[in-house]
C-alpha positions as CSV (number, residue, x, y, z in Angstrom):
1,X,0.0,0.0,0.0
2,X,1.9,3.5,-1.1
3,X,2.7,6.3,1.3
4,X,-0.5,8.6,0.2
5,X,-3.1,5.4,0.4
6,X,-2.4,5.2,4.3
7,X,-2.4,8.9,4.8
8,X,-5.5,8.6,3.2
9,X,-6.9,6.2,5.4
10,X,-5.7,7.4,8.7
11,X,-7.0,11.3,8.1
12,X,-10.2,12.8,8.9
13,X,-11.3,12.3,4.9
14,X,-11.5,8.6,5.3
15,X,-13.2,8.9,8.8
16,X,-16.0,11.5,7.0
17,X,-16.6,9.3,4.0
18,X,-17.1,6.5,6.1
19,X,-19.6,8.5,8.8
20,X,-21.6,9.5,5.3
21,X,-21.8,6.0,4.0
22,X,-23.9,5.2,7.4
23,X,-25.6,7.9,7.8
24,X,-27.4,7.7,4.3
25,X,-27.8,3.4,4.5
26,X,-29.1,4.1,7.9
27,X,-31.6,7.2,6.3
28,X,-32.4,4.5,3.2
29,X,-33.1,1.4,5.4
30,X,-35.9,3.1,7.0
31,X,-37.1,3.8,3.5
32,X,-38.4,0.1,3.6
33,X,-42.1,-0.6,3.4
34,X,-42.4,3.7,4.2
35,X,-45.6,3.6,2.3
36,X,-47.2,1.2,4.7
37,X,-50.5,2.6,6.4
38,X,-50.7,2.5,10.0
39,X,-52.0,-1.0,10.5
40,X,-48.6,-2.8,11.8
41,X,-46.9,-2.9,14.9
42,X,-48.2,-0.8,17.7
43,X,-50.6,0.5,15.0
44,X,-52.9,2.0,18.2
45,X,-50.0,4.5,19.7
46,X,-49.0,5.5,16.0
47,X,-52.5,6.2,15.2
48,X,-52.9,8.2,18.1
49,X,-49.7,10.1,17.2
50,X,-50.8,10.6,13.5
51,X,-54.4,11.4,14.2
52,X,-52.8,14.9,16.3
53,X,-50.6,15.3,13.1
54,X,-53.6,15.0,10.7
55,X,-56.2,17.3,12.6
56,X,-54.0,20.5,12.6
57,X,-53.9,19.7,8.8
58,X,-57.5,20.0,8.5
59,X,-58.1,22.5,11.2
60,X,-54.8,24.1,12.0
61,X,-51.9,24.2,14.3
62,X,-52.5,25.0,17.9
63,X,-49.9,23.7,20.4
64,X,-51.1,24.3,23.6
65,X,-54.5,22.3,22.4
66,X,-53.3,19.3,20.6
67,X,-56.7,17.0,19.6
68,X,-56.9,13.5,17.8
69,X,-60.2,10.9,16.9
70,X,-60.6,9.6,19.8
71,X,-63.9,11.1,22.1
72,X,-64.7,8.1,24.3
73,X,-63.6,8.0,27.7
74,X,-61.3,4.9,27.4
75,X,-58.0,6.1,27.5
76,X,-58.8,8.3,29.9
77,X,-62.1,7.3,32.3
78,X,-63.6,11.0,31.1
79,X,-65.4,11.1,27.7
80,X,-63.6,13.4,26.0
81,X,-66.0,15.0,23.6
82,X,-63.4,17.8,22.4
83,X,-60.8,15.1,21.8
84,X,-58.3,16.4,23.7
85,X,-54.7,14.5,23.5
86,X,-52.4,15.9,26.2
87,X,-49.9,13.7,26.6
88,X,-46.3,15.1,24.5
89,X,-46.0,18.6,23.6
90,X,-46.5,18.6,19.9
91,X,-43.5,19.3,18.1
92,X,-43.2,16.4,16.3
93,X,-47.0,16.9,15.5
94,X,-46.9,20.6,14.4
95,X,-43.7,19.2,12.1
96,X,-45.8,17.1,10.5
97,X,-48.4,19.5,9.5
98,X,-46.4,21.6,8.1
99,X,-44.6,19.3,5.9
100,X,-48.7,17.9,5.1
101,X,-49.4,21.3,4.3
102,X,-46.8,22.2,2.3
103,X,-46.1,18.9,0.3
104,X,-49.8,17.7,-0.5
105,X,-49.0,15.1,-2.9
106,X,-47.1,13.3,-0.1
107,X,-49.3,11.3,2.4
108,X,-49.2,12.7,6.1
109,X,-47.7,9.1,6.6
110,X,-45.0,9.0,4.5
111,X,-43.7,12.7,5.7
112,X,-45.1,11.7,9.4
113,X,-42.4,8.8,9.0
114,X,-39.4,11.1,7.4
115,X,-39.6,13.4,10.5
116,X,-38.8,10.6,12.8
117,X,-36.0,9.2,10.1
118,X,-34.2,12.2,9.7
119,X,-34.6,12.3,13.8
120,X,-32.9,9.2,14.0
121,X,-29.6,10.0,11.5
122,X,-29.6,13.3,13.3
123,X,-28.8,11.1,16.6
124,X,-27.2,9.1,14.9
125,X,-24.5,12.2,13.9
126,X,-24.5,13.3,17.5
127,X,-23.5,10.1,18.7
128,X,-20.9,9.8,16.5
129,X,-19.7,13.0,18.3
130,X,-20.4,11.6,21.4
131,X,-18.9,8.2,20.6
132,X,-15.8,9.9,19.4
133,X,-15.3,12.0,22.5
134,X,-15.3,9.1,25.0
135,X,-14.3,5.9,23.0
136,X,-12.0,7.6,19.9
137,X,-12.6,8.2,16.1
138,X,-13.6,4.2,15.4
139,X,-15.6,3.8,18.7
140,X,-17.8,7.0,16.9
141,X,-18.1,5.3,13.7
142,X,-19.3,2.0,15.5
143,X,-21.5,4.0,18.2
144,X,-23.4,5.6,14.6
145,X,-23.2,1.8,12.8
146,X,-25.2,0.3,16.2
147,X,-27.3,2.6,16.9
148,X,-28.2,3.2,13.1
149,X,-28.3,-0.8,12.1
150,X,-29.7,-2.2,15.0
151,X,-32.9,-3.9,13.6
152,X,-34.9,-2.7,16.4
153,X,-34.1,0.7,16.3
154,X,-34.5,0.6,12.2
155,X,-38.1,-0.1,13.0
156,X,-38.5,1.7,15.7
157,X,-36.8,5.4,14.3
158,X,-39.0,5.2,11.1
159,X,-42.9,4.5,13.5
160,X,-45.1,7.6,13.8
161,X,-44.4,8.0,17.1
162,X,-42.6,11.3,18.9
163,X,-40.2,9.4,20.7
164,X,-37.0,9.1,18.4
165,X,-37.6,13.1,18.1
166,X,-37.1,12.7,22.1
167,X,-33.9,10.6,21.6
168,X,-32.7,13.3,19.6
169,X,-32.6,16.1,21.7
170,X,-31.6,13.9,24.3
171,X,-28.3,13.2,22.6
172,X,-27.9,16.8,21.8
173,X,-28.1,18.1,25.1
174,X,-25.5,15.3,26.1
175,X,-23.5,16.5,23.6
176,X,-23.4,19.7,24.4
177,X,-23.0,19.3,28.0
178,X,-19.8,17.6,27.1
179,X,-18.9,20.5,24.6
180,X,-19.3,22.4,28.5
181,X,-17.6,20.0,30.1
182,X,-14.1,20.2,27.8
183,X,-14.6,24.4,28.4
184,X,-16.0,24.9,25.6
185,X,-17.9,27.8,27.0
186,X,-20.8,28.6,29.1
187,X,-23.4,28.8,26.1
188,X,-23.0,24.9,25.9
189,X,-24.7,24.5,29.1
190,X,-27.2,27.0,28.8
191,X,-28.2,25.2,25.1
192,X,-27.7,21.8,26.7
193,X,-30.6,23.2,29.2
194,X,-32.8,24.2,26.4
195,X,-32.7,21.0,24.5
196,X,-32.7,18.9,27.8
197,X,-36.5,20.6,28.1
198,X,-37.6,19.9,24.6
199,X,-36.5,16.0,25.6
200,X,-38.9,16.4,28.6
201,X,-41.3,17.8,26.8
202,X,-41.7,15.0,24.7
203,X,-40.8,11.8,26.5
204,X,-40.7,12.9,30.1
205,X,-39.6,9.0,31.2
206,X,-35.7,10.2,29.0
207,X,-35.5,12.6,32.5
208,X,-33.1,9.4,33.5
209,X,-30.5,11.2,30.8
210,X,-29.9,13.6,33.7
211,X,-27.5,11.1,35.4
212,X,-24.3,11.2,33.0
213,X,-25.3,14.7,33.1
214,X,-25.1,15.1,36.8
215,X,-21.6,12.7,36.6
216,X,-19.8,14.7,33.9
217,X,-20.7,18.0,36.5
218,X,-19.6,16.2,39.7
219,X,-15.9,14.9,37.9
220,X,-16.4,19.0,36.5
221,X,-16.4,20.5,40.1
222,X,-16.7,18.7,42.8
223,X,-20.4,18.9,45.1
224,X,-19.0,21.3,47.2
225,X,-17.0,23.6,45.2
226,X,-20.8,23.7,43.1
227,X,-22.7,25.0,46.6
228,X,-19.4,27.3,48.0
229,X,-19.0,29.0,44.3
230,X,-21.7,31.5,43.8
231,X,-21.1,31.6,39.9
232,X,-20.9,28.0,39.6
233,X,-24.1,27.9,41.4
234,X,-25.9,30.0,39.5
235,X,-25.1,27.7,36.1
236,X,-26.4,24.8,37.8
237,X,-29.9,26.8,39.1
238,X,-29.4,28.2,35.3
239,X,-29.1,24.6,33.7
240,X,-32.0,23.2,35.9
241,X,-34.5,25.9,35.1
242,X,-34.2,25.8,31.7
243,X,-34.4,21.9,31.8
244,X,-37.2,21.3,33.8
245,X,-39.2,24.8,33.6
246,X,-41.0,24.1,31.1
247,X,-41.9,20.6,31.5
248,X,-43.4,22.2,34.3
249,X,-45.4,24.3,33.2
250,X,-46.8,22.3,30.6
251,X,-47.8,19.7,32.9
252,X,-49.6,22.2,35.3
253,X,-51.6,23.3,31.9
254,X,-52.6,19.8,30.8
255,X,-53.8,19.2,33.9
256,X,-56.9,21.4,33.4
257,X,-58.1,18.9,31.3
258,X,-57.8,15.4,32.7
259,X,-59.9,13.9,30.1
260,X,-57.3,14.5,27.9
261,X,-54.6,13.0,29.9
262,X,-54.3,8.8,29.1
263,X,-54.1,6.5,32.6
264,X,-50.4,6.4,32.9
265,X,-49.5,5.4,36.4
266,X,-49.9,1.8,35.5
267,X,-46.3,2.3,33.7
268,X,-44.5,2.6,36.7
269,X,-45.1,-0.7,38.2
270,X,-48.9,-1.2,37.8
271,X,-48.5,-4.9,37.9
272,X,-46.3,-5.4,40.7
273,X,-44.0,-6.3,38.3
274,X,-40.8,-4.7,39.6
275,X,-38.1,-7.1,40.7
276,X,-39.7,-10.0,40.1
277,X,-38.3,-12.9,38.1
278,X,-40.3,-12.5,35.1
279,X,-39.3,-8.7,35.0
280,X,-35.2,-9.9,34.8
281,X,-36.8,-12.2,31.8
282,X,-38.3,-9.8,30.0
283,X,-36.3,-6.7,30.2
284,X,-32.8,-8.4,30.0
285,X,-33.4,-12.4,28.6
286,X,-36.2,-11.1,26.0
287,X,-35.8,-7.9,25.5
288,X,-32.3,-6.7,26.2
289,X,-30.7,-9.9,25.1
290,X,-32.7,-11.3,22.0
291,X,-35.2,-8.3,20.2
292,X,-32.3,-5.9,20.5
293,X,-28.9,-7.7,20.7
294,X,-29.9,-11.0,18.6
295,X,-28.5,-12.9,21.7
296,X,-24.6,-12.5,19.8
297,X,-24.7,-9.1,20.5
298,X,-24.3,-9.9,23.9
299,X,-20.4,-10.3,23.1
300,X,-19.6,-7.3,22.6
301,X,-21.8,-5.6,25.0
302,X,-20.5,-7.2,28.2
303,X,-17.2,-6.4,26.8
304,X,-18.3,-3.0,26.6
305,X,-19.7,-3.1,30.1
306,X,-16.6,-4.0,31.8
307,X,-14.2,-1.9,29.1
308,X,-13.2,0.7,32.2
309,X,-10.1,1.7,29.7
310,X,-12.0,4.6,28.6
311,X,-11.2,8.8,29.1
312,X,-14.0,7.9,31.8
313,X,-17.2,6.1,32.9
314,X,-19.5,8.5,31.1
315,X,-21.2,5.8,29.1
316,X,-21.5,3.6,32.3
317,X,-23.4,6.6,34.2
318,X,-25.5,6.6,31.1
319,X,-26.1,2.9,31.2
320,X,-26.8,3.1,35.1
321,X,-29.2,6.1,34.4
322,X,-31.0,4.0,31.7
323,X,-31.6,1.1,34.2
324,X,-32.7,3.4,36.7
325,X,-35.3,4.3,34.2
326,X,-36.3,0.5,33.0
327,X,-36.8,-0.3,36.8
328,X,-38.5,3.2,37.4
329,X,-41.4,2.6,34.7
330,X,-40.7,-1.2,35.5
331,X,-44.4,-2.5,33.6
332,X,-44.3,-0.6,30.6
333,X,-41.2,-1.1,29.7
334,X,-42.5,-5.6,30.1
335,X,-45.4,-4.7,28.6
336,X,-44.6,-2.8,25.7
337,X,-41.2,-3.1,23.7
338,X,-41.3,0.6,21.9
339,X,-40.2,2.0,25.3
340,X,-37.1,0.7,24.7
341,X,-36.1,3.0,22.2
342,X,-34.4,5.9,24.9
343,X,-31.6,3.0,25.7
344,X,-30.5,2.5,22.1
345,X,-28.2,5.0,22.3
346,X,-26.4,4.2,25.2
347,X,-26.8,0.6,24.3
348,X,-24.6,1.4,21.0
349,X,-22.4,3.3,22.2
350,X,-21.6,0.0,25.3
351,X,-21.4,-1.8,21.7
352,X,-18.6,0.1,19.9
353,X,-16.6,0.4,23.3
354,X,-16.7,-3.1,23.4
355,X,-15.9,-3.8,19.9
356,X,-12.9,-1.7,20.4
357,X,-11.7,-3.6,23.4
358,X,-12.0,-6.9,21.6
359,X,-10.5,-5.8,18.4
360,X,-7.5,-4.0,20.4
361,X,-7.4,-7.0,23.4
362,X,-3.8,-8.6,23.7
363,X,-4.6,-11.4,26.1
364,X,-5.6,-13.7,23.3
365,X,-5.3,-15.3,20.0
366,X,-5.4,-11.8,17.7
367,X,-7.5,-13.0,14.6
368,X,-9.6,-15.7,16.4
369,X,-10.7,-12.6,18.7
370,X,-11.3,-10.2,15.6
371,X,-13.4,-13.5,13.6
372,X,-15.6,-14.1,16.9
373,X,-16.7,-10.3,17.0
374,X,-17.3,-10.0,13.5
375,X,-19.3,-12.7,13.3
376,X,-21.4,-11.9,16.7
377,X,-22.4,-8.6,15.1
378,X,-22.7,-10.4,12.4
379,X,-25.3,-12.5,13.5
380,X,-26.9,-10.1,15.7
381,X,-27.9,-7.9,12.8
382,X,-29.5,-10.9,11.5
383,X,-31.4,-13.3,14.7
384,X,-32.2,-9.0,15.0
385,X,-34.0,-8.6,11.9
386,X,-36.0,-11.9,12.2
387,X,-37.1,-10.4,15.6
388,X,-38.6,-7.3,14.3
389,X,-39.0,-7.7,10.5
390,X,-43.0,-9.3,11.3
391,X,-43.6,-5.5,12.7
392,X,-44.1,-4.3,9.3
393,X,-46.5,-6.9,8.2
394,X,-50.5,-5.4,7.9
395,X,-52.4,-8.6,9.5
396,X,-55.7,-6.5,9.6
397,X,-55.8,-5.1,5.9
398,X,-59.6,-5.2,6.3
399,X,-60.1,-2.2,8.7
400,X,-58.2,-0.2,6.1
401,X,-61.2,-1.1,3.6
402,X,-63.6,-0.5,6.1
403,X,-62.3,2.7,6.9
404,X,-62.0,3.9,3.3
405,X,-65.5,3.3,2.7
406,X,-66.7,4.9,5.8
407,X,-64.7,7.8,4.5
408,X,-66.7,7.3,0.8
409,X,-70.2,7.8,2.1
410,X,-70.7,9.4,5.2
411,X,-70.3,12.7,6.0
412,X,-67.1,14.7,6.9
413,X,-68.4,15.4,10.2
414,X,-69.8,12.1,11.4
415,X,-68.8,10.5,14.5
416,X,-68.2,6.9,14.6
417,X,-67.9,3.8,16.3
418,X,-65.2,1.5,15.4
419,X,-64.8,-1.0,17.6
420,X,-61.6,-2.9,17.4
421,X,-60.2,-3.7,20.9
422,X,-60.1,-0.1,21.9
423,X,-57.1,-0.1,18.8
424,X,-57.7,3.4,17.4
425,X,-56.1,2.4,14.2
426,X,-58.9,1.5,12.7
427,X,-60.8,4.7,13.9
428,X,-58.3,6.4,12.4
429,X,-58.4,4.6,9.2
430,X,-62.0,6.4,8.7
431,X,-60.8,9.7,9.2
432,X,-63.4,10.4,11.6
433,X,-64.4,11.1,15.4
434,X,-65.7,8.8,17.6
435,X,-65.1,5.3,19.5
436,X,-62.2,2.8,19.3
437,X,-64.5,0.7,21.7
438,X,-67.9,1.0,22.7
439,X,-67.6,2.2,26.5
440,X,-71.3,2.9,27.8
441,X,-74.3,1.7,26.3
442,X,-75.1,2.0,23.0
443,X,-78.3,4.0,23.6
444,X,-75.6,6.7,25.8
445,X,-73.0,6.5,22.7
446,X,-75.7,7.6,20.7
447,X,-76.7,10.6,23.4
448,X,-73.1,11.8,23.1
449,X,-73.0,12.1,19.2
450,X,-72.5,8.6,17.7
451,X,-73.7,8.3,13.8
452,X,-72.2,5.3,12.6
453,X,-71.1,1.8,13.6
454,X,-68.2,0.1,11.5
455,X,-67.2,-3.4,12.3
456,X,-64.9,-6.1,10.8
457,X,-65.8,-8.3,13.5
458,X,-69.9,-9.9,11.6
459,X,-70.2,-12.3,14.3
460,X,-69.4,-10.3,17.6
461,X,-72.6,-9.8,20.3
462,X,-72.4,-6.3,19.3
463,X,-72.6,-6.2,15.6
464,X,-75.4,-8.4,16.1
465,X,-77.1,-6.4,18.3
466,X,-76.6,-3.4,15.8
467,X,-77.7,-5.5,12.8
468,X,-81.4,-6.0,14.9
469,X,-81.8,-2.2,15.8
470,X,-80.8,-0.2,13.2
471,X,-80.6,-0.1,9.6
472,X,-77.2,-1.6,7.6
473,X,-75.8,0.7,4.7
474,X,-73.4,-1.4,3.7
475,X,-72.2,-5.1,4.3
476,X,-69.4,-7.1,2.7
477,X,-68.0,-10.3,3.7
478,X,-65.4,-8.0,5.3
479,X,-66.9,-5.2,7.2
480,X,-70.3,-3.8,7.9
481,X,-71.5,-0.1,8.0
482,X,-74.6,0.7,10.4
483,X,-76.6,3.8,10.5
484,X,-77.6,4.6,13.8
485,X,-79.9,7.1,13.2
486,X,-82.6,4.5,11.3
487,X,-84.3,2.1,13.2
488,X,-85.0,-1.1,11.8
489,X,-89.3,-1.9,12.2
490,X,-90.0,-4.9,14.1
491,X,-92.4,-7.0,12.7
């Protein structure tokens, strides 16, 4: 190899060109299947999330009162006849609708999904930076390459769902803490603050991303030097306003409308859950060790657990501060696995510090070391992918029918019932108001505004029931379409 060809390869070029080759595979992986209506994998939280997104299309953007489909009172216990959704502020949500508004022949789905892609090679850059600080240029380039190619978070970074938005300016607030850490300047922390509150604002469970935080300050100046310094003080009072302030404040506002607020303190350990054996199985045997880390992946993580050989035990502060959040919400992180997606990017970066240990180790055979980790990732990325590649599939193509021709022939402002397990995807699919479930009895559902009942389900007690009171519109062997406004005459 000449003199110019390893220059080449040692210099920052090489390094760059490499960092663009992932970031735009990981932006055109997530391309895959983008066209997909919301009918797969957690179809009921992306609906909810899209259904936000679509009415400030129709009726315009208003943050502080984000709405979606859903009126009943199931979500909740309160009907909601306004529809109020106050869960996550809506940036990703007023995003949307702008991009809806302004690129029309584009559906809301499709540009719903690029937000949260170009969300995810964004973190994926400022991990990189991240990676690069604490592990060196090739522990950034594999910290991008995990967290980019990990087949959970390829599915998981392209959903309609705020939370890799969340991830995102979780990282950057790390990162820029760390540009305030290496004296970069006060405006670091100050920005770090900002973005630290937009995190919160979104996914408040990602406040666990305070404890690196708190361990990059401590190893900065130590506890007491922070209370005897008045000006070192005032940054931290400084960095914790601006971090949790608004959060605050937004919570205090939702809070005047409680029908708008979902049940959530089941998440934190609901099912008494916590601790027990079946928790340790779920979050670390099932979870952890086989949907994220196709079991081989394991190799290099443990490596990257015990690799203390690092500038310093920033990523293990992070790793401690994302099991403090698994135990903290403890059932929903068992019950569902899309609240896994604030550890990806610790869990990469534990990946490429322990792919750098192996690859570097001296205590054994060279090559045999280099061939195992290869071929661990190797077969991660695959045992991964069969783990989450069923996610995509559409198993209930029939509520999409359904919902098109509710769409068809009834009236832009009806209000429907669509029952479907209390899944609002199919509600969603109609493009109307109304009921994912029916959750009083029918004669009340029909007091509070109900038009229509859609079903895919002929043979349940309730379609049955609808079929002998009121008149049917349309059947198919697929779905039927009830008008509850006409009675049908008893003989």
């Amino acid at each position: 190899m000449s003199k110019n060809s390893t220059l080449f390869f040692k210099s920052e070029y090489f390094e760059y060109l490499i960092l663009s080759i992932i970031i735009i595979m990981g932006f055109v992986v997530r391309l895959y299947k983008i066209q997909s209506p919301i009918a797969d994998w957690h179809s009921w939280r992306q609906a909810d999330t899209a259904s936000v997104t679509r009415i400030y299309v129709e009726n315009g953007i208003n943050l502080i009162y984000p709405k979606f489909h859903d009126i009943s009172s199931i979500q909740t216990g309160i009907f909601n006849p306004n529809g109020y959704r106050m869960v996550e502020f809506p940036f990703y949500n007023a995003i949307g609708a702008v991009l809806a508004v302004n690129f029309q022949s584009i559906s809301l789905e499709i540009l719903s999904r690029l937000v949260s892609i170009i969300s995810a090679v964004t973190s994926g850059f400022f991990l990189y930076l991240i990676g690069k600080r604490f592990i060196g240029k090739w522990g950034g380039i594999l910290s991008v390459f995990f967290y980019l190619f990990i087949p959970y978070n390829i599915y998981f970074t392209r959903v309609i769902l705020p939370d890799p938005m969340g991830v995102t300016f979780g990282i950057i607030s790390l990162w820029l803490f760390v540009r305030f850490f290496d004296d970069k300047g006060d405006t670091y922390l100050y920005l770090s603050g900002i973005f630290f509150a937009a995190m919160l604002l979104i996914k408040p469970y990602m406040g666990f991303y305070i404890v690196p935080i708190c361990y990059l300050a401590l190893k900065k100046y130590e506890l007491k030097k922070i209370f005897n310094d008045r000006k070192i003080l005032f940054k931290a009072i400084t960095f914790f306003v601006l971090a949790f302030l608004p959060f605050i404040l937004w919570r205090a506002w939702i809070s005047r409308f409680p029908e708008g607020i979902p049940f959530y303190l089941w998440a934190f350990n609901g099912d008494r859950i916590r601790f027990k054996p079946s928790f340790w199985y779920w979050i670390f045997g099932e979870r952890l060790g086989h949907l994220i880390l196709g079991s081989m992946g394991l190799i290099p993580f443990v490596f990257g657990v015990f690799n203390t050989k690092v500038k310093n035990l920033f990523i293990h502060w992070f790793l401690a501060g994302i099991f403090m959040y698994v135990v903290a919400v403890a059932s929903a992180n068992v019950m569902h696995d899309y609240y896994q997606i604030p550890s990806i990017p610790v869990i990469a970066l534990t990946l490429a510090a322990g792919s750098i240990y192996l690859w570097r180790q001296q205590t054994f055979n060279k090559w045999l070391v280099r061939i195992i980790l290869v071929s661990s990732v190797w077969v991660m990325l695959i045992t991964g992918w069969n783990q989450i590649a069923g996610n995509y599939n559409i198993n209930h193509p029939e509520i999409l029918a359904a919902g098109a021709e509710v769409d068809k022939i009834t009236p832009k402002d009806a209000i429907v019932i669509a029952p479907y397990n209390g899944d609002t995807a199919f509600l969603y699919a109609t493009k109307r108001s109304g009921w994912p479930a029916i959750d009083d009895s029918i004669d009340r559902v029909i007091e509070k505004g109900a038009d229509y009942y859609v079903s895919v389900d002929l043979e349940s007690a309730d379609t049955k029931m609808m079929v002998s009171r009121f008149k049917t519109i349309e059947k198919t062997n697929k779905y039927i379409i009830i008008d509850l406004h006409q009675t049908v005459k008893t003989k």
